[in-house]
N, C-alpha and C positions, 0 to 999 in steps of 0.2 A: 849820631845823627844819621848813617848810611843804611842802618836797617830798616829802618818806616818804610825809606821807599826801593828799597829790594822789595817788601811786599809788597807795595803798589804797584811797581812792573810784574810781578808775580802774577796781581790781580788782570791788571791788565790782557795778559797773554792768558788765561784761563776766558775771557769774556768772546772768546772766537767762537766757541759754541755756540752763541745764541744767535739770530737771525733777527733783523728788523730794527736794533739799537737806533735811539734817536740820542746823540750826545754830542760833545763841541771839543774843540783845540784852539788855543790859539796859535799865532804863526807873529815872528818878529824877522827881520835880518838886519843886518848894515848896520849896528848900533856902533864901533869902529870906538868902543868904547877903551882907557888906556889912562893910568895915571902921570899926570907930566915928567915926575920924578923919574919911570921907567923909560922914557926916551928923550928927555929933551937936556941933553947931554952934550958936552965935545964929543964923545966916544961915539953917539949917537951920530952925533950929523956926520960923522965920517964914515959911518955905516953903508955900503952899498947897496943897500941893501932899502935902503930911506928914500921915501915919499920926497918930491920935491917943494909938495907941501902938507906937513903932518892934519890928518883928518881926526884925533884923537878928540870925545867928547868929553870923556867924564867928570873931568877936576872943573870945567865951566859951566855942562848940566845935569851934574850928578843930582839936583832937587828935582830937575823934569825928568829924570830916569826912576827915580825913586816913586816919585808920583804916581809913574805909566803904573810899575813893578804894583805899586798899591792898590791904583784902581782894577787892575786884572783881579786883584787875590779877592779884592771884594764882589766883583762881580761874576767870580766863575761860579759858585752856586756847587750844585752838587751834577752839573752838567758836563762843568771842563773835564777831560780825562787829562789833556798833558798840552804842553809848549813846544812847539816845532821852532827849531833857533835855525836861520839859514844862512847863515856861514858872515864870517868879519864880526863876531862878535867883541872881537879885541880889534885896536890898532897895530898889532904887532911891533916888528922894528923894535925891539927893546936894545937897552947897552948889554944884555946878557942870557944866555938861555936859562939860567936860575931867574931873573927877572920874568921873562916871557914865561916860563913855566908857572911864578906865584902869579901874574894876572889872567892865566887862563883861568889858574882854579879859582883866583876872587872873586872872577864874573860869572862862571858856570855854575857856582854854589851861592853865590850871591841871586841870581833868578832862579833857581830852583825850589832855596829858603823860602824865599819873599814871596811867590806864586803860591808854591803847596803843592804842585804837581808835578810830574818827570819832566825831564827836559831831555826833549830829542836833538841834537845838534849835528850839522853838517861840516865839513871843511871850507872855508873860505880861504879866498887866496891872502887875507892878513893872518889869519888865525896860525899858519904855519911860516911865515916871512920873515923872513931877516937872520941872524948868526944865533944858531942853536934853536929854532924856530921848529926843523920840522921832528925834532930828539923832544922837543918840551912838547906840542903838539899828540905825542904819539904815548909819550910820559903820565901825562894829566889825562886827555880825552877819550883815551883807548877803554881805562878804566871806567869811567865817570861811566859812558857809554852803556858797557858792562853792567852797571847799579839800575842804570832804568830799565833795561830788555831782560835781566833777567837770564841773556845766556850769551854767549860768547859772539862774537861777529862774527859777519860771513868771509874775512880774510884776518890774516893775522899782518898782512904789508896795506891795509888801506880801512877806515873806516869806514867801511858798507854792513849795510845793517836792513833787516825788514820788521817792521811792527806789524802783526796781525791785529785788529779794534774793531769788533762783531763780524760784521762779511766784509770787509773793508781790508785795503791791502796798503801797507806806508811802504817805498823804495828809496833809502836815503842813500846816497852815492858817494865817496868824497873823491873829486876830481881835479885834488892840487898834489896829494900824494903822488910823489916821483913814480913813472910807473903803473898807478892805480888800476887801469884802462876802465873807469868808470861805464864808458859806453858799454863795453863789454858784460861788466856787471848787471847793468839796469833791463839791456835785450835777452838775458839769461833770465832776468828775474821774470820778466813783461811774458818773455815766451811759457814761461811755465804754467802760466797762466789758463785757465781753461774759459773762456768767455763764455758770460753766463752764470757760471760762478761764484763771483764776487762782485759783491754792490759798485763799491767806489774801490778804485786805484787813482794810486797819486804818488807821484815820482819828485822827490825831494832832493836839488842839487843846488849848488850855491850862483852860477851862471844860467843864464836864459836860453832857453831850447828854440823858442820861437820870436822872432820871424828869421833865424839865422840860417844859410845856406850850408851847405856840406853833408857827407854819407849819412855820417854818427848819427846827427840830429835828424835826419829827415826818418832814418831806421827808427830811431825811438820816436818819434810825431807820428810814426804809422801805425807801431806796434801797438802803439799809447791810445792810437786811434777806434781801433777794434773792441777798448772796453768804455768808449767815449770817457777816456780817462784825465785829469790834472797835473800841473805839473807845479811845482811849488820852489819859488828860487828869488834870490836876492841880487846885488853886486850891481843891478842897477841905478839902486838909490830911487826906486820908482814903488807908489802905488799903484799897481796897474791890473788891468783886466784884459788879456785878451781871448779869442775867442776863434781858435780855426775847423775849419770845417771843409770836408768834403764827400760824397758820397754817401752822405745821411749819414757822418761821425764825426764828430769834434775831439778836440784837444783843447782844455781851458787852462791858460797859465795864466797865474796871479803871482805878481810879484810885490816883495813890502819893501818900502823905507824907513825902518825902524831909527833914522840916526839923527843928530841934535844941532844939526849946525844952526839951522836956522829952522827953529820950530814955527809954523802959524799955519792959518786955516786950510784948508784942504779944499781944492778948487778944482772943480771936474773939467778934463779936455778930451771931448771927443773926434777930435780933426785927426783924420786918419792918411788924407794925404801930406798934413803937415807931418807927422809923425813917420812918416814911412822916407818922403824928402829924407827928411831928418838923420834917419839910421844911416840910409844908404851912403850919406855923405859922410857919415861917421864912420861905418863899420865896411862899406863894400869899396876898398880901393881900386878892387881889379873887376874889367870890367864883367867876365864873366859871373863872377859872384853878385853884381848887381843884378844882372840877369836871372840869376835865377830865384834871387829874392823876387824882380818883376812876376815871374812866371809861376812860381810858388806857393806866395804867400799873399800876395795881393788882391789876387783874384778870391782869393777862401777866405778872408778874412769879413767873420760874418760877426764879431763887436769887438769894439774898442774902447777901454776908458782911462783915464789916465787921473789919478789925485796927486796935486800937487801939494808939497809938505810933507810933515815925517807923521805915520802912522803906524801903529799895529792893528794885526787882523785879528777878528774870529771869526771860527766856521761854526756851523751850525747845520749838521747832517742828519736826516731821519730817510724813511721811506719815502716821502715825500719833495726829496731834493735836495738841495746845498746852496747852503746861502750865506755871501761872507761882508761881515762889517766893518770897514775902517773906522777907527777911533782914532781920532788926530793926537799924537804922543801927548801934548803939553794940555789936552785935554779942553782944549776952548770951544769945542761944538757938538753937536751929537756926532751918532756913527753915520757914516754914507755905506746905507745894504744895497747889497745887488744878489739876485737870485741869480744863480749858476745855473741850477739844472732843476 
């Protein structure tokens, strides 16, 4: 089964040549998918590693996971080139790193089969969690990784990886690896960059860049800025759109909630000071860090949208733009498109 798509990454990374490609990706995260059996254990719940309450979907909606997996394979056409997975694809916390290790690979060959196209995948903070987590992690994914790109990755201690896809540049980073210095990776990558260059850059990590305060992130919001570049990330359980801007450049992050807890329709919010409220209450305990979200991000922030419920994305990129569709997982409505750029 591994050789088909050795050549389709092959192919893939051969298609950098050509200028002006018009073609699509999908994008999923948070699916926090995990079979009961693998954690819901004694062994388990004395894990320290354990959730104080297990987010695991699959044994409840493995027929709307299979669904989603269905309708993608039918409607990618001869358009999809590949799947960009953003990290939690498992609930981790297993009773054992031989468990955590068989259900990374169930679920990473289980959507790669089911699609027909490579699957890109990030680290998320479940994916490598809990006892024997980040040995299974590095075990299963390092390789897997390997089968779609077609060449070795950019570290042998962290899953970083770049796909080249016509003039377009993918920056996947994994930023739960002990160590990783993901930031590190992505402004090496971003700088190399020669603006101008390349059409679309798009920066792919399992946490959110924007609206969060600190160096790391504000270094990559700028760098990222200069090619009015994407940033693609999960872990908040959100479909979202935001949109920053300053100095005639943006930054567009789109994040997915691909996960089942409670699947139903997808409900646009675009209340931007309820949503900023919101963070700061969450995310900024000190006051300085509220500050400089006030002074940062608020001001720039030129769209915001928010869909409620679990969906996946596609994109759909030509010379012409970027323009990306929510499909509500359980599949009850059309897509909600938004033109990017």
């Amino acid at each position: 089964m591994k050789r088909p798509f050795l050549i389709v990454a092959a192919l893939l990374l051969s298609f950098a040549v050509f200028a002006g490609e018009a073609y699509s990706f999908y994008f999923i995260s948070d699916t926090h998918l995990g079979d009961q059996a693998s954690y819901n254990t004694e062994k388990t719940q004395a894990n320290p590693f354990k959730t104080k309450k297990n987010t695991a979907r699959a044994d409840k909606f493995m027929g709307t996971f299979d669904a989603m997996l269905k309708d993608m394979a039918e409607k990618k056409g001869t358009g999809v080139r590949f799947l960009i997975e953003g990290g939690d694809l498992i609930e981790g916390a297993c009773t054992s790193e031989k468990v955590h290790e068989e259900q990374l690979r169930k679920y990473l060959y289980k959507v790669r089969n089911a699609v027909g196209v490579p699957v890109f995948p990030v680290n998320g903070n479940h994916d490598d969690w809990g006892l024997g987590g980040p040995e299974a992690f590095r075990r299963v994914t390092f390789p897997f990784i390997r089968e779609q790109i077609g060449h070795e990755l950019a570290s042998d201690k962290a899953a970083h990886y770049v796909v080249r896809q016509a003039d377009d540049v993918y920056i996947f980073a994994d930023y739960h690896t002990n160590g990783s210095d993901s930031s590190g990776f992505i402004l090496k990558e971003l700088k190399a960059l020669k603006v101008g260059e390349v059409r679309y850059v798009f920066v792919i990590l399992h946490p959110n860049i924007l609206p969060f305060a600190g160096e790391a992130r504000a270094a990559i919001r700028n760098e990222l800025a200069k090619h009015n570049g994407f940033v693609l990330c999960g872990h908040s359980h959100a479909n979202q759109v935001y949109v920053y801007g300053k100095d005639g450049r943006t930054v567009t992050q789109v994040t997915a909630g691909t996960c089942f807890a409670a699947p139903n329709q997808l409900r646009e919010k675009r209340d931007q000071e309820a949503f900023f409220k919101w963070f700061i209450g969450h995310y900024c305990k000190r006051k300085g860090t509220a500050e400089e979200v006030r002074r940062e991000y608020i001001p720039f922030t030129k769209d915001f949208v928010t869909f409620d419920g679990a969906a996946y994305a596609r994109f759909d990129l030509s010379d012409d733009g970027v323009v990306v569709s929510f499909q509500a997982s359980d599949l009850t409505q059309p897509p909600k498109k938004i033109r990017l750029r």
